[in-house]
Structure formats: structure tokens, C-alpha cells
N, C-alpha and C positions, 0 to 999 in steps of 0.2 A: 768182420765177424768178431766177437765177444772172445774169443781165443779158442773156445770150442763150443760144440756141439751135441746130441744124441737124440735118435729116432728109436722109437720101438719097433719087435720086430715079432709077429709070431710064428716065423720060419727061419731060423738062422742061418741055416745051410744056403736058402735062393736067395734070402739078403744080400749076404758076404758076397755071393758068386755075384750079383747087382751091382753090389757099391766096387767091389774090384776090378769089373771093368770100364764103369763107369767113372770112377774117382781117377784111372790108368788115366783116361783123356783129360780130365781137370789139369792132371801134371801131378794128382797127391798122389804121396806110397806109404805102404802099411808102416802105421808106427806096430803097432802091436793088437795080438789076440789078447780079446776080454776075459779074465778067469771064469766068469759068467753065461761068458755067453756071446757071442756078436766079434766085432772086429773094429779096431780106429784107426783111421788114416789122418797124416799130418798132408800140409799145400807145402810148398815152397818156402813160405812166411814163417812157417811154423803154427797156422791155427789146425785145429783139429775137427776132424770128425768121426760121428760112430755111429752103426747099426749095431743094439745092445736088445736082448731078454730085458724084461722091465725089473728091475731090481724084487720088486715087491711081488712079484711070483704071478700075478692076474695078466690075463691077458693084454696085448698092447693094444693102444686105440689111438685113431688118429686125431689130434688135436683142434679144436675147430676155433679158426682165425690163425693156428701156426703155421708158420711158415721159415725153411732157413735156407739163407743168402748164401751162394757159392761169388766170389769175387773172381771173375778172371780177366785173361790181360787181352782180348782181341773179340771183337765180333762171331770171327771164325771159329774161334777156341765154343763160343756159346752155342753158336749153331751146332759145332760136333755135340759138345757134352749129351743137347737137347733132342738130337737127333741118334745119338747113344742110348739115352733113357726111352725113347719111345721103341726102338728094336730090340732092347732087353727086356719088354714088357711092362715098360712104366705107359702111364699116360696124358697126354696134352692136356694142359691148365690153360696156351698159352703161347702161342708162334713165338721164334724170337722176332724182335723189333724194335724200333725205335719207341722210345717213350719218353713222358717225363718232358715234352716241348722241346724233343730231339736231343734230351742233355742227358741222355741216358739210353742202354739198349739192354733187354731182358728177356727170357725166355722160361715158360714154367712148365713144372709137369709134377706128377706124385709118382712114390716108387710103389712098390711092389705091394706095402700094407698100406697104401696111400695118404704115407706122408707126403705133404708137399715141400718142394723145393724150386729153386730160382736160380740161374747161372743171371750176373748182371757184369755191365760192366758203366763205368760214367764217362762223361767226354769223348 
């Protein structure tokens, strides 16, 4: 990751409750409440992420071709996250699996305002 991140949201409340238990399985924990609006979580590494209000007050929308990459350390780890996101109410982009001529494994889904996201892992 680029060091962090942020999706828009236009429900803050079922977001936070999304990405908290979902991020819980990643292994990230809250760095802090947005003054704003939304919530950030740091990984282990220290990159960050956020569901945030869109700064400029207009509704959020979902990006088309965006996409952001959760890096994690096991196959296993990608399966829970992705199988996390679809019982919270996210949905399938995206089985996990191998990919990439087996040099890679990845699993996709969009959350709740249907940003998309990616748990991968290489090697």
C-alpha cells in the first residue's frame, strides 16, 4: 500500500460497524476517529485505512477502475477477511484463489457503498 488509504461512505454508522469487524480479522486496529466523520485503522506495518464522509459535503460514489489492496500474510488470513466481508454484507468481486500463474493468491469483494477491495497475498 502507498502508506494509506480512504473510501467514502454515505452511512457512517454501518461503515465503521463494517470495517471494525472486518479490519479485526485483517489483524488492523483503530488508529483513530475521523473529526469528520468515519474511522482509520492502522495493519501491523503501520499503513492505514479509512472509511470517511467525503470531505466536500456531496455524496460518496464509488470510483470506477478503483480498487485498494489489503496485503496479508496467509492464504487463510484472505479467505477469513473475504469470507468476513461477504457475512457483513459486502459482496463477491471474486473467490479467493490463485492467480497471476500461481505467483499470487487474491480474493475480491466491495463493502457496503460498493467500494471495491482486494485481500492478496504473493508467493
Amino acid at each position: 500500500m502507498a502508506g494509506y488509504a480512504t473510501v467514502g461512505t454515505n452511512n457512517v454508522e454501518k461503515a465503521v460497524a463494517f470495517y471494525d469487524e472486518l479490519m479485526a480479522v485483517a489483524g488492523w486496529g483503530k488508529a483513530f476517529d475521523h473529526p469528520r466523520g468515519g474511522r482509520i485503522w492502522r495493519s501491523p506495518g503501520g499503513d492505514m485505512f479509512g472509511v470517511l464522509k467525503p470531505y466536500d459535503e456531496k455524496a460518496a460514489t464509488v470510483g470506477n477502475g478503483s480498487m485498494i489492496g489489503l496485503g496479508l500474510d496467509s492464504q487463510a488470513h484472505i479467505d477469513a477477511l473475504h469470507a468476513k466481508a461477504l457475512a457483513l454484507g459486502g459482496a463477491d468481486e471474486g473467490a479467493p484463489g490463485v492467480r497471476g500463474g500461481g505467483a499470487a493468491y487474491f480474493a475480491y469483494f466491495r463493502d457496503l457503498d460498493g467500494n471495491k477491495l482486494c485481500a492478496y497475498k504473493f508467493g
